[in-house]
Residue frames as a rotation matrix with the C-alpha (Angstrom) as fourth column:
UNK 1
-0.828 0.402 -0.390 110.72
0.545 0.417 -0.728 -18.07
-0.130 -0.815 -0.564 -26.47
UNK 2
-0.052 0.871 0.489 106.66
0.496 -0.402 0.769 -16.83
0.867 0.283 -0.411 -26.53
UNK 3
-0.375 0.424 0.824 105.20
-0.167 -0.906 0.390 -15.13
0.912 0.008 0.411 -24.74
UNK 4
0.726 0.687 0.014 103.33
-0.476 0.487 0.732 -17.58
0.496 -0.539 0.681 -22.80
UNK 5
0.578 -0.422 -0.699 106.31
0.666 0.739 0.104 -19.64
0.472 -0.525 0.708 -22.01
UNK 6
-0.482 -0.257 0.838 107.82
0.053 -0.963 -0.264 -16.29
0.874 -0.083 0.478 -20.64
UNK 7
0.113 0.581 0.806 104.93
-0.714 -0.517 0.473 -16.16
0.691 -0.629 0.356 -18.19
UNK 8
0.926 0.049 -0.375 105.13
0.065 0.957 0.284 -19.38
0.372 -0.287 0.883 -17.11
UNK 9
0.426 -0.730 -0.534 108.40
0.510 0.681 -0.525 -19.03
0.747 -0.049 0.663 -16.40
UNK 10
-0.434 -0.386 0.814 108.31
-0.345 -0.763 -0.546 -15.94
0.832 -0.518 0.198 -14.93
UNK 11
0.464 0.772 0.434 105.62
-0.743 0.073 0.665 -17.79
0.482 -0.632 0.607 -12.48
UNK 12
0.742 -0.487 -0.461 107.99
0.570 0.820 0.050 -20.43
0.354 -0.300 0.886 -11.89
UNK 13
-0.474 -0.876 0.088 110.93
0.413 -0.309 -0.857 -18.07
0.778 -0.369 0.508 -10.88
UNK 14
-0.161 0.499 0.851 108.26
-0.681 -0.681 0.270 -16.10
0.714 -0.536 0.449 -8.31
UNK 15
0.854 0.515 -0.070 107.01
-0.315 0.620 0.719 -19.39
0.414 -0.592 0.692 -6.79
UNK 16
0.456 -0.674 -0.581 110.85
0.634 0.704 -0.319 -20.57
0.624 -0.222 0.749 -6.05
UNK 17
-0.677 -0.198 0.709 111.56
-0.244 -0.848 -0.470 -17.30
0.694 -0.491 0.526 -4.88
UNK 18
0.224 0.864 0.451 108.51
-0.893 -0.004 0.450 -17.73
0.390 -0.504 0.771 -2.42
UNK 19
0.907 0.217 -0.361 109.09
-0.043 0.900 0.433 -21.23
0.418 -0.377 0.826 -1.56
UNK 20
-0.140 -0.857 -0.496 113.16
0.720 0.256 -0.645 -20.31
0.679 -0.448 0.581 -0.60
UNK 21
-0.248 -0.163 0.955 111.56
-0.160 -0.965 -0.206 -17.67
0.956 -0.204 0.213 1.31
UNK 22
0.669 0.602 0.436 109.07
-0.648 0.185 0.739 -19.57
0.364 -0.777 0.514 3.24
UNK 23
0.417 -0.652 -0.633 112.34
0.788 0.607 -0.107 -22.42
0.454 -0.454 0.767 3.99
UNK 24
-0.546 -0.814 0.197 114.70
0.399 -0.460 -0.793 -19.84
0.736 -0.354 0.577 5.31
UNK 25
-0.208 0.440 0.873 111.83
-0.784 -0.609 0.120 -18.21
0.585 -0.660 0.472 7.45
UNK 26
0.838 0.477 -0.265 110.74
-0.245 0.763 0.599 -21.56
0.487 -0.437 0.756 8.59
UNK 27
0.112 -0.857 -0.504 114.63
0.723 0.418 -0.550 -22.49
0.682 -0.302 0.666 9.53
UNK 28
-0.790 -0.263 0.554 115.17
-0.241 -0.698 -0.675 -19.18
0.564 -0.666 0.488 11.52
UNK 29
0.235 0.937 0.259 111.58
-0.799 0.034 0.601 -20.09
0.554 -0.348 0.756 13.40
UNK 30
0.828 0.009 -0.561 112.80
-0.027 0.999 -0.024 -23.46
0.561 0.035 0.827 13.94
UNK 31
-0.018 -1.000 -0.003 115.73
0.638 -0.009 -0.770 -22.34
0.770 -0.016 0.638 15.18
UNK 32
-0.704 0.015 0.710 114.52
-0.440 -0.793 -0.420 -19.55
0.557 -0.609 0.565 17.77
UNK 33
0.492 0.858 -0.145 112.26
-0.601 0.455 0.657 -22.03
0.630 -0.236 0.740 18.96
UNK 34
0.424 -0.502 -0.754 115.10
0.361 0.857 -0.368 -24.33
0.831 -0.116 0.545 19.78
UNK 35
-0.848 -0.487 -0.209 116.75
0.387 -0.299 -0.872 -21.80
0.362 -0.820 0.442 21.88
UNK 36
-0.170 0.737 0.654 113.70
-0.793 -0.496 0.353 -20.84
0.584 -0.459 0.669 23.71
UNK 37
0.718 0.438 -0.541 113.42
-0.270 0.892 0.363 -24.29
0.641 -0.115 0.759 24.21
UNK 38
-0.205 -0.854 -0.479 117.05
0.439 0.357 -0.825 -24.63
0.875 -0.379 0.302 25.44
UNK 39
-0.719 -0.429 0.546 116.62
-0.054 -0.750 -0.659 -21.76
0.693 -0.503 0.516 27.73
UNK 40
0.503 0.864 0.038 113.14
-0.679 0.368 0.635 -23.68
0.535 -0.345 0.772 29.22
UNK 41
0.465 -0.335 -0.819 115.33
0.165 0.942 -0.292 -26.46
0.869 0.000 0.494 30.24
UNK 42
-0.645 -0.753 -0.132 118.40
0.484 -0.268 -0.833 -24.83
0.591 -0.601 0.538 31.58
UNK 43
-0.375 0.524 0.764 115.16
-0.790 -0.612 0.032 -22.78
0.485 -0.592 0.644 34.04
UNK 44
0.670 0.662 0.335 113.73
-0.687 0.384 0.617 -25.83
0.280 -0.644 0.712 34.91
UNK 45
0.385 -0.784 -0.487 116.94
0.238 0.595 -0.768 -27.82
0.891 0.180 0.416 35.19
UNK 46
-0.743 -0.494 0.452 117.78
-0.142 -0.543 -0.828 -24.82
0.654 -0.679 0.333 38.25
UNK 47
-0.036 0.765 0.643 114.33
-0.891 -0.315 0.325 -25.07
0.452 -0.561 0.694 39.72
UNK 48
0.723 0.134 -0.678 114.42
-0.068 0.990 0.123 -28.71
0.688 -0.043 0.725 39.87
UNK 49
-0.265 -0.915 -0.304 118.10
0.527 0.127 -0.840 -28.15
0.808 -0.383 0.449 41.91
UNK 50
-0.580 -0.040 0.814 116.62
-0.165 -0.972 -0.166 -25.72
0.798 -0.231 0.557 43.68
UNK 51
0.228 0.915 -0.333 113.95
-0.743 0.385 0.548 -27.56
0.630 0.122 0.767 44.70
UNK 52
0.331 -0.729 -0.600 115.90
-0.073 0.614 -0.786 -29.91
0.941 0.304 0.150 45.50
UNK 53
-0.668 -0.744 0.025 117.87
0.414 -0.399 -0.818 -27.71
0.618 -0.537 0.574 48.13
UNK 54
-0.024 0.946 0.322 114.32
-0.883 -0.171 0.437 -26.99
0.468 -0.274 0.840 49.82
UNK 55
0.456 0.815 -0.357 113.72
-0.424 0.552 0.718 -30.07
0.783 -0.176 0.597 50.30
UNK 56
-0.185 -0.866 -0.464 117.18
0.690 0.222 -0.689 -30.66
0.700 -0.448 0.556 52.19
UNK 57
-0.943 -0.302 0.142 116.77
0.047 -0.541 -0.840 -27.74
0.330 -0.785 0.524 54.24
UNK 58
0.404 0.853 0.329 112.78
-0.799 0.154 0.581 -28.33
0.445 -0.498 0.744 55.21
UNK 59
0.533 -0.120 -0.838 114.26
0.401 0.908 0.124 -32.05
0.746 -0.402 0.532 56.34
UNK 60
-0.356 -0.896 -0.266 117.31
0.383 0.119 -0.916 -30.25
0.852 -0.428 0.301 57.86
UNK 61
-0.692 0.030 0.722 114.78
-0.410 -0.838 -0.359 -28.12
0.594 -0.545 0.592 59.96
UNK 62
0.384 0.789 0.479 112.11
-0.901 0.209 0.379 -30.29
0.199 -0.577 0.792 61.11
UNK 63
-0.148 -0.246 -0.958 114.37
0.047 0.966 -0.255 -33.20
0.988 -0.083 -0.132 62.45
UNK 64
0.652 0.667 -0.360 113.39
0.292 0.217 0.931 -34.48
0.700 -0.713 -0.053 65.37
UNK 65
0.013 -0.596 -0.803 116.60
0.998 -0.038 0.044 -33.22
-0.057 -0.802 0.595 67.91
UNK 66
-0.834 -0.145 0.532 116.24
0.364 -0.870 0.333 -29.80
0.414 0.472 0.778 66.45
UNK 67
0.048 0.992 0.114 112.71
-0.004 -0.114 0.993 -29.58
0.999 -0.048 -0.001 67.23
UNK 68
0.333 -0.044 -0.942 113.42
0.831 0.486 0.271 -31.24
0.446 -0.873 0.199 70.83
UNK 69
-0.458 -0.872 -0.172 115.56
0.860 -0.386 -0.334 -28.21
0.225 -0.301 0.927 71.36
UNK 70
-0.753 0.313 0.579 113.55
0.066 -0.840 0.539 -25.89
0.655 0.444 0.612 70.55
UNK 71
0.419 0.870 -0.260 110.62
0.078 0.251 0.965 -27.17
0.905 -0.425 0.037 72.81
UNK 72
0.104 -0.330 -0.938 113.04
0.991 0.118 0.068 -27.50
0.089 -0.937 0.339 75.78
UNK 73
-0.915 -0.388 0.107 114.79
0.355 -0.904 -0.239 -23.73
0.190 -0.181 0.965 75.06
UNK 74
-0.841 0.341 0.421 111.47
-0.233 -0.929 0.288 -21.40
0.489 0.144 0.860 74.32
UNK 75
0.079 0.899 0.431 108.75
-0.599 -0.303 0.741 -23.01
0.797 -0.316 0.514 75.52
UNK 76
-0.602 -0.410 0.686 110.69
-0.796 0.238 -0.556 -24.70
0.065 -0.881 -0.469 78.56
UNK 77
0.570 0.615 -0.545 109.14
-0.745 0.667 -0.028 -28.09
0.346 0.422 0.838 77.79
UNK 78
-0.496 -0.656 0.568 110.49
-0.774 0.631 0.053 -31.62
-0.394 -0.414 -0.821 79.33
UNK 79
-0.503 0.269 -0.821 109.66
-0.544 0.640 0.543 -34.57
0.672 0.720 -0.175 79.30
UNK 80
0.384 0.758 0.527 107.26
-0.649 -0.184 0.738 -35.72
0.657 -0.626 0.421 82.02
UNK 81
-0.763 -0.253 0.595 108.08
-0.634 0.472 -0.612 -37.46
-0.126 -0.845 -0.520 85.11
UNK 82
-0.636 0.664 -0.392 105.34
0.507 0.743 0.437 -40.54
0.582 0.080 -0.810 86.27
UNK 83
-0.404 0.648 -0.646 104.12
0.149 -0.650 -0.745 -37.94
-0.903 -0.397 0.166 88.96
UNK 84
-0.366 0.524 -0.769 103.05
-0.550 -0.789 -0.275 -35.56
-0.751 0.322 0.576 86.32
UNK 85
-0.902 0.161 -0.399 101.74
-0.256 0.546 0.798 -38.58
0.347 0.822 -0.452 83.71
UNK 86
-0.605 0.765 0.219 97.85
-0.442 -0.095 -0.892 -38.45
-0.662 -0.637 0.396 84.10
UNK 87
-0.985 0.090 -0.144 95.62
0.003 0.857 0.515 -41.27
0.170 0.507 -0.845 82.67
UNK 88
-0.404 0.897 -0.177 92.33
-0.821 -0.441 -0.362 -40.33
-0.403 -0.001 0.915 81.47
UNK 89
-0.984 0.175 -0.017 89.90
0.140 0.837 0.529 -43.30
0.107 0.519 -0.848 80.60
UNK 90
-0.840 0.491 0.233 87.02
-0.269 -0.748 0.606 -43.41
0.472 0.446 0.760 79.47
């Protein structure tokens, strides 16, 4: 073998070396990405449930007999009589 083919080859054994370096770095990248990615999900997957459970307990609080109560207990509220129903026109 010359010289020259020598170099050459040694440049060819560097560049595969380099190119199985840059695959294996690219696969681990590819791969910590995924789980970063997984672990995005499974966060919004809980918020979304969460959410969810918000939206159940805003409904569960502002229904309309709940409220009634509330107006009658604390601020001793009723519903009006016709006496006390006054008719403003313009």
């Amino acid at each position: 073998m010359t010289r020259g083919q020598l170099i050459v080859m040694l440049l060819l054994l560097l560049g595969l070396l380099m190119t199985a370096t840059g695959v294996v770095y690219s696969k681990y990248a590819s791969r910590k990405q995924f789980v970063a990615l997984q672990q995005l999900r499974a966060e919004r997957d809980a918020i979304e449930v969460e959410w969810g459970r918000l939206q159940l307990e805003e409904n569960t609080w502002a229904t309309h007999a709940r409220v009634e109560k509330i107006a009658r207990k604390r601020l001793d509220m009723h519903i009006p009589t016709a006496a006390e129903v006054v008719v403003v026109r313009p």
